[in-house]
C-alpha positions in Angstrom: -75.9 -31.6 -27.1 -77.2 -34.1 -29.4 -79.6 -32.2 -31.0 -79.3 -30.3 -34.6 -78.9 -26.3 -35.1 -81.3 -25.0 -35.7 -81.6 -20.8 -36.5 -85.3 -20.4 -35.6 -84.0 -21.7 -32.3 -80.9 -19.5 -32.0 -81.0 -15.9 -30.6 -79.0 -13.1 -32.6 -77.0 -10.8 -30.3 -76.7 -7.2 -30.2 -73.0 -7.2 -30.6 -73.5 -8.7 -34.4 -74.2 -5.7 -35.6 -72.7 -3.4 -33.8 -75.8 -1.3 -32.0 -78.2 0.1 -33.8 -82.3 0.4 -34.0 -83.6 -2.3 -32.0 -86.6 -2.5 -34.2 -84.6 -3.1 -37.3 -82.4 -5.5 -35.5 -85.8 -7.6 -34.7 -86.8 -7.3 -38.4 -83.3 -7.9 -39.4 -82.9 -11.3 -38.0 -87.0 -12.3 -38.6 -86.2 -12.1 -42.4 -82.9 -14.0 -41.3 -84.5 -17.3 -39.7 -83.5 -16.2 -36.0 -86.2 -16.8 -33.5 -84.7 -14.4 -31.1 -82.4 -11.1 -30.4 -80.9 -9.9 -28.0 -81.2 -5.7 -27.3 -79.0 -3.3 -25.1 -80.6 -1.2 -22.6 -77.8 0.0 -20.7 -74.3 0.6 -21.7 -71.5 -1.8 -21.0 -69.4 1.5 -20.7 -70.0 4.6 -19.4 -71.2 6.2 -22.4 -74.9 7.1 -23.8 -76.3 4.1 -25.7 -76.7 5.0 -29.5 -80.3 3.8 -29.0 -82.1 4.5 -25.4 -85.3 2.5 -24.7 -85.8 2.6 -21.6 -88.3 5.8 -20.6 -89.2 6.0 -24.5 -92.8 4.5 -24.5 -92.9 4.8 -28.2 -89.7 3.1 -28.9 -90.9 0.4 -26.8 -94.5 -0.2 -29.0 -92.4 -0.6 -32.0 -90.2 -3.2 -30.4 -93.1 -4.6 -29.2 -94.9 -4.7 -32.5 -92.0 -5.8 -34.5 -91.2 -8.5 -32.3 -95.2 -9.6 -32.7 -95.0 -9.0 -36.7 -92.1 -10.8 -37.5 -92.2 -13.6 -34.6 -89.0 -13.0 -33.0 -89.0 -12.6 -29.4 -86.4 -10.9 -27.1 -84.4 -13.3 -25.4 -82.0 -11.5 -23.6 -81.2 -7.3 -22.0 -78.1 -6.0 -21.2 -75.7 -5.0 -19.5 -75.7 -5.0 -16.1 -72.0 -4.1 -14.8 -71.1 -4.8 -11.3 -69.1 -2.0 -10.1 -68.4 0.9 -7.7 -70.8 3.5 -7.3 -73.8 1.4 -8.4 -76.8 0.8 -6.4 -79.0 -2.3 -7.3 -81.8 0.1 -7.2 -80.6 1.5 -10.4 -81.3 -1.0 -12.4 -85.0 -1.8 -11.8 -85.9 0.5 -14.7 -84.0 -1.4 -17.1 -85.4 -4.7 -15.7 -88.5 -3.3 -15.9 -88.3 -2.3 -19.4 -86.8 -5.8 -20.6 -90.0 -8.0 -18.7 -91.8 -5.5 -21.1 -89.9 -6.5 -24.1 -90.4 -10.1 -23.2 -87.2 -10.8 -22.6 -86.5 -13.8 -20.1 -82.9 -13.4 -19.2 -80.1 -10.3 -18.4 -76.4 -10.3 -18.2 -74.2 -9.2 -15.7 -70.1 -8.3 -16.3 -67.6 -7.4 -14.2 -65.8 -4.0 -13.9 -62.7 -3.6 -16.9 -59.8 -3.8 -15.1 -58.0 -1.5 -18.0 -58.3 1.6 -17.3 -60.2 1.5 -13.9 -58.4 1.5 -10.6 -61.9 0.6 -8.3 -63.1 -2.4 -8.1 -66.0 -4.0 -5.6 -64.3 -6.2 -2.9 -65.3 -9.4 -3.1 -68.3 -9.4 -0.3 -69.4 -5.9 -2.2 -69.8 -7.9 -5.4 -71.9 -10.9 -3.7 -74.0 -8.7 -2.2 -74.5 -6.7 -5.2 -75.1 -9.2 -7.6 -77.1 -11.0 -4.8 -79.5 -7.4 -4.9 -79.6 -7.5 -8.5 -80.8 -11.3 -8.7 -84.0 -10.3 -6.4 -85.0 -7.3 -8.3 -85.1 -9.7 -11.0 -86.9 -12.3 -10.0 -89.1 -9.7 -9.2 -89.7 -9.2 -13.1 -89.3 -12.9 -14.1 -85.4 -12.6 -15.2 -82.9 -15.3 -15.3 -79.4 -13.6 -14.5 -76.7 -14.4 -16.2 -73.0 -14.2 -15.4 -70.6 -13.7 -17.9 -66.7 -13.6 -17.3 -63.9 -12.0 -19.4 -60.5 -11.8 -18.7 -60.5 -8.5 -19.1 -62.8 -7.9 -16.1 -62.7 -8.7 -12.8 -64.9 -11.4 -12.9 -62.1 -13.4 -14.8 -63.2 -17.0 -16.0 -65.5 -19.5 -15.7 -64.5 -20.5 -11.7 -64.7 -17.2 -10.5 -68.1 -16.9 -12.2 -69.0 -20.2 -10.7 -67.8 -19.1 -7.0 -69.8 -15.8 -7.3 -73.0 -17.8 -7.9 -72.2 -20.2 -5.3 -72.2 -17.3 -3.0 -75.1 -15.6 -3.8 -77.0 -19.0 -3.9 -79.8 -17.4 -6.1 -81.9 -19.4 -8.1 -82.7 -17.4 -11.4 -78.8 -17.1 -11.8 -76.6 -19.1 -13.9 -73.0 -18.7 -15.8 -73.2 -17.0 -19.5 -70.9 -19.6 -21.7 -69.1 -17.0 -24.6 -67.0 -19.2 -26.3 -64.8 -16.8 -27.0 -63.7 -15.8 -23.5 -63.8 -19.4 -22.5 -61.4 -19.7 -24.9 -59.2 -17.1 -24.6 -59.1 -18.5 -20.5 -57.9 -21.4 -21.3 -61.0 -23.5 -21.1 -61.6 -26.8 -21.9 -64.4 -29.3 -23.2 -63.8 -31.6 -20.0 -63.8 -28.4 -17.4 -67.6 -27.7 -19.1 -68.9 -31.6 -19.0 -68.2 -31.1 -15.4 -70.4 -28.1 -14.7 -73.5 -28.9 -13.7 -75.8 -28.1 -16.6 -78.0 -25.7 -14.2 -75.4 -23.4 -13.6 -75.8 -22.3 -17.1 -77.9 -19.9 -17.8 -77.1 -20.0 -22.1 -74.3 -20.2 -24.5 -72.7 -17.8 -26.9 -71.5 -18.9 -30.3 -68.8 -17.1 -32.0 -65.2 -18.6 -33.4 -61.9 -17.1 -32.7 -58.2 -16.4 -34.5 -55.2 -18.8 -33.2 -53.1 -16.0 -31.7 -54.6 -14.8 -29.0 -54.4 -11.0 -28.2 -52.3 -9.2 -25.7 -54.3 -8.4 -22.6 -55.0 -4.9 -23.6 -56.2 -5.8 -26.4 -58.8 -8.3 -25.8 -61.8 -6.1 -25.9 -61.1 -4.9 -29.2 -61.8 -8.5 -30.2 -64.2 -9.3 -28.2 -66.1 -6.3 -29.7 -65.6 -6.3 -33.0 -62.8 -8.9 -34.4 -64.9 -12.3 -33.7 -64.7 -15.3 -36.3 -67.8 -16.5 -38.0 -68.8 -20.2 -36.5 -66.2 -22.9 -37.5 -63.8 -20.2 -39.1 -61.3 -20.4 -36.3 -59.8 -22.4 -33.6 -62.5 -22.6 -31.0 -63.3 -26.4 -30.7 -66.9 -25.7 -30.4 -68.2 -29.5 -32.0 -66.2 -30.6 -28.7 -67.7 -27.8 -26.5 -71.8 -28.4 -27.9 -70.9 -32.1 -27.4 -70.5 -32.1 -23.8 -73.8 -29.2 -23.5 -77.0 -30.0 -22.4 -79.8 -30.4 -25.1 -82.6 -27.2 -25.0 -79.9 -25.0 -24.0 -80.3 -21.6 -25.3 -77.6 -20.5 -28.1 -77.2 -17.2 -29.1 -74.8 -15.8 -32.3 -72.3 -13.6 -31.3 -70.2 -13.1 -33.8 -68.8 -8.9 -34.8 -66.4 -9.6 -37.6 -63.9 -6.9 -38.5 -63.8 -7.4 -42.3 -67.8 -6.7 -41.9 -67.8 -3.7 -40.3 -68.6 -1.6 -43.3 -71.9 -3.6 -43.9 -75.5 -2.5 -43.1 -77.5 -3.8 -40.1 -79.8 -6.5 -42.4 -76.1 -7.6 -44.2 -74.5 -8.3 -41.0 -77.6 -10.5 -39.2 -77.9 -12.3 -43.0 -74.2 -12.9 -42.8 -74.6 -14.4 -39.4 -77.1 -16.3 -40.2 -75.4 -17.8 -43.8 -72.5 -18.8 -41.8 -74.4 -20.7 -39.2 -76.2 -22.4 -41.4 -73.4 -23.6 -43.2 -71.1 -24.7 -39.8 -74.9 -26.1 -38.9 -75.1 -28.3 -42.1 -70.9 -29.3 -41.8 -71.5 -30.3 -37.8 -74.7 -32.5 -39.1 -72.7 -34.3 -41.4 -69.9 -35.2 -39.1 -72.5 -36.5 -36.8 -74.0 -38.4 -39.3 -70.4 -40.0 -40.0 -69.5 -40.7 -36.8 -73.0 -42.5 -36.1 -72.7 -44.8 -39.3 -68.6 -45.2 -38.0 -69.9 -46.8 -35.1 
């Protein structure tokens, strides 16, 4: 990835902040510089979403007219967990609701492995995931695949292998840095994915000591680094990227968690800008090095 950063192109996720209104998360990140957001419309876990949209027409013609007043678009609806007792059926509404919205892509997660004793087998999850691909194609989504180590879709291969055998087209990997990271994943594994297989990238930075096991959704959720204030190498990792891939900020920092909504997107955004600016320059050395 040669080109610059730049925030009107980047998408602010959900996670920033914490939840919320979806409406002030849109105005948030439009008096920001984000060009995008990303909104939840179903829970990651089984509890009820602080915020429900979906089946709440007037929610939705305020998102809608935010989104139009301020300019920034929804990129991205989730969360669409793969596990036991789920029928694909089930979530049409919500991929219904995100077309609405505008939004062009959806995520999809594995089942937690702590604290859960049912998982899909492995043909159950393919032909899940295969189901949920075609009921969003149906609404012009692009799925994407993210893997934690936390859930039983682990790391990057085992994302890779799941779309390999689904074999759908609107369906490519979701890159968080983070959980690449904490799987031991390299630069060099990424410059030899094909870029197609990802669907977009999520920026965050990350401590040195990486958490127990039990502990890594807790971090995940809510003790992320702002962008170049860790160990991540992500220079190295946008390096090897494919230009006019989609980046979206992902970054819930514990010492923030006190903060309002707008504080934590303008936070985001400061510290972009500045790792933006610092990742500029060093190109701009290395190009007058050579």
């Amino acid at each position: 990835m040669t080109c610059a950063l730049n925030l009107h192109d980047l998408s602010i996720a959900n996670l920033t902040v914490g939840g919320g209104d979806p409406v002030a998360l849109i105005e948030a990140a439009g008096e920001s510089g984000f060009g995008a957001a990303g909104l939840v419309l179903r829970s990651a876990m089984n509890k009820p979403l602080a915020r429900e949209v979906i089946g709440r027409p007037e929610v939705i013609r305020a998102i809608k007219a935010a989104s139009k007043a301020t300019g920034v678009r929804v990129f991205d609806v989730e969360a669409f967990v793969l596990r036991p007792g789920i029928d694909a059926a089930s979530f049409v509404p919500a991929l219904e609701t995100g077309a609405e919205l505008g939004a062009t892509h959806i995520s999809a997660i594995g089942t937690e492995i702590i604290g859960h004793d049912s998982f899909l087998s492995e043909a159950e999850r393919i032909d899940l995931f295969s189901r949920l691909c075609e009921e969003a194609a149906r609404c012009g989504l692009h799925v994407g695949v993210e893997f934690m180590r936390y859930r039983d879709i682990p790391n990057l291969a085992a994302a890779l292998a799941l779309l390999e055998a689904a074999g759908k087209a609107n369906a490519g990997v979701i890159l968080d840095v983070l959980h690449f990271h904490r799987t031991g994943g390299t630069p060099q594994q990424l410059g030899a994915c094909p870029a197609a297989r990802i669907a977009y990238i999520q920026l965050c930075d990350a401590g040195p000591v990486a958490p127990p096991l039990e502990a890594l959704p807790a971090e995940a959720r809510g003790g992320r680094f702002h962008l170049g204030e860790g160990v991540i190498a992500l220079d190295d990792i946008l390096d090897v990227l494919p230009d006019g891939l989609q980046m979206v900020v992902e970054t819930p920092v514990t010492s923030e968690a006190a903060l309002t909504l707008r504080e934590k997107v303008a936070s985001a955004a400061e510290h972009t800008r500045r790792f933006a600016a610092r990742r500029a320059a060093r190109s701009s050395e290395k190009r007058q090095a050579c």
